[in-house]
N, C-alpha and C positions, 0 to 999 in steps of 0.2 A: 607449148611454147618452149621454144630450144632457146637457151642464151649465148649468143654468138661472143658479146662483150666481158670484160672483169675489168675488179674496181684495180686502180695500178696501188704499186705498194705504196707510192707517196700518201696517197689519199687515205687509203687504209690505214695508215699510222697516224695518220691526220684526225680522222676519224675516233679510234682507239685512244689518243691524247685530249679529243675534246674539241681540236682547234679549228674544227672545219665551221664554218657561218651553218646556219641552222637551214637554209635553202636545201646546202649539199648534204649534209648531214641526213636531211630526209630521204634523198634519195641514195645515200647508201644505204642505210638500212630500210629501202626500199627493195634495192638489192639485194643485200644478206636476206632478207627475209626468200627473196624466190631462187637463192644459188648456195646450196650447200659447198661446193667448192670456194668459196667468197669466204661462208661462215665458217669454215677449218685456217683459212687464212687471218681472221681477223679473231678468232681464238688464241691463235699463235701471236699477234700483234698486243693483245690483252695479258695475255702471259709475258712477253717481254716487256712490259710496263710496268705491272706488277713487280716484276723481279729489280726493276731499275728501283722503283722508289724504295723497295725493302730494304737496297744495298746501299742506297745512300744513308750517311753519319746525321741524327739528329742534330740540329741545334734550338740549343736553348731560349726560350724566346724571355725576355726581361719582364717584371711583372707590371713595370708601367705601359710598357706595348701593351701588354694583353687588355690591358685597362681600358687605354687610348682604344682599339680595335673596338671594344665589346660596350665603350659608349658611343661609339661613332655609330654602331650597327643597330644600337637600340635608338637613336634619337632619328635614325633613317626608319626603322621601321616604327615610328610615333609621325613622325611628319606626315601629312595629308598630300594625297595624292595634286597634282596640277589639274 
């Protein structure tokens, strides 16, 4: 099976940031799994992400947010399913 198609770079960074819906998401890494040329490109997309969040400046998050967050997350994950 010869691959005539590739993923575009939109998707691919799409992909690599998380933002693709789960549909598409599957078949790229449907893809990357059967095209090495795909998975050098979506390394390099990995790598430039990487690099972005490292260079961004922390901020400090206030310790009543943290509160607020990490009760909000425990009282959703205590809440009974629908």
């Amino acid at each position: 099976m010869t691959i005539k198609f590739h993923v575009s770079n939109d998707i691919l960074l799409s992909y690599s940031a998380g933002t693709l819906d789960e549909a598409s998401s599957l078949l790229v890494a449907t893809h990357l799994a059967l095209c090495p040329h795909c998975r050098v490109r979506n390394s390099s997309a990995d790598a430039l992400g990487g690099y972005l969040l490292d260079s961004i400046e922390a901020t400090p998050v206030s310790p009543t947010m943290m509160a607020s967050v990490l009760s909000q997350v425990r009282s959703e994950a205590m809440s009974p399913e629908p």
